[in-house]
Structures are given as C-alpha cells and as structure tokens.
C-alpha angles and dihedrals in degrees: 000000000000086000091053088052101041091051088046082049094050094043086055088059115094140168107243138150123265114208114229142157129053129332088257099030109047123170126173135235116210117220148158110236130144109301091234091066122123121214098290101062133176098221133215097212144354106226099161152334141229133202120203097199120100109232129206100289086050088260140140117216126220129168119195130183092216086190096055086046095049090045094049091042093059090043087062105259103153113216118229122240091275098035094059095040086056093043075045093061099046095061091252097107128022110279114278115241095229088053085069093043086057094047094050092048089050102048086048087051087055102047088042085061089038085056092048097049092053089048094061 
C-alpha cells in the first residue's frame, strides 16, 4: 500500500517552467511541482532557469542544476515538451524530435534569405 502512493506521488510530479519577472521583462524558472498545478504553484524544487530574451552577445541564457535533474528525474518528475527539448539540447536527455524539425526550418528559412540577398 505505501509503495502504490508513493509511486502515484512520484508520476504527479513534472518539469515545467515557472513565469517570472515583469510584464515586459519575463523570464522562467524551471521547476519541478505537482502536474495538476495552475499557474501559481507552489513548487517542489527550483532546478534552472531560462531566459528568452537575447543579450548582448545574441545569447540565451539557461542555467540548469544537472544534480537536482537527474535526482528529480529517478525519483519519477516528467518534463514537459519544452522542458525535455531544452534538457535535450544540453546533452541531459536524448535530443527531442522536434528539436531537429526547428533546426531544419530554420536552416531553410536561412538559406531562403540567403537566396534573396544574392537576388537583389
């Protein structure tokens, strides 16, 4: 019987971002809190954040506590879609399909500009 809850505990937990920051200036938390949680969460943990926003030297920043993951992810936390394509690309989890299908588009989308450029 204590094993049965504690697994149906474990499977409720997922990754998932947390929005933070000013109306103009958002940036996300990425945490692991009970899957049935609204927007307002009371959250389990704090393993990252990422911010969407390109800095000065045209990066995105993401900071991730690989040891907290990779303790939440054996103790049964799901990540969400874009959690597990970020935790994808940074070599944690297998890459994300959809990672590739983004990369391609946008590669198409470069050479299509590329093209353009070279028209004019």
């Amino acid at each position: 019987l204590l094993k049965s809850s504690m697994t149906s505990k474990a499977a409720a937990l997922r990754m998932r971002f947390l929005m933070a920051g000013c109306s103009n200036r958002k940036y996300y938390k990425i945490v692991v809190a009970r899957s049935v949680s609204g927007r307002d969460v009371e959250e389990y943990d704090q393993v990252g954040f990422y911010d969407p926003y390109i800095n000065d030297h045209r990066e995105k920043l993401v900071a991730l506590n690989i040891d907290k993951i990779k303790h939440w992810l054996v103790r049964g936390a799901q990540p969400t879609l874009t959690v597990a394509m970020l935790l994808g690309l940074s070599g944690l989890l297998p890459v994300h399909p959809r990672s590739y299908l983004i990369a391609k588009r946008n590669r198409e989308e470069l050479k299509r500009l590329a093209e353009e450029n070279t028209t004019d």
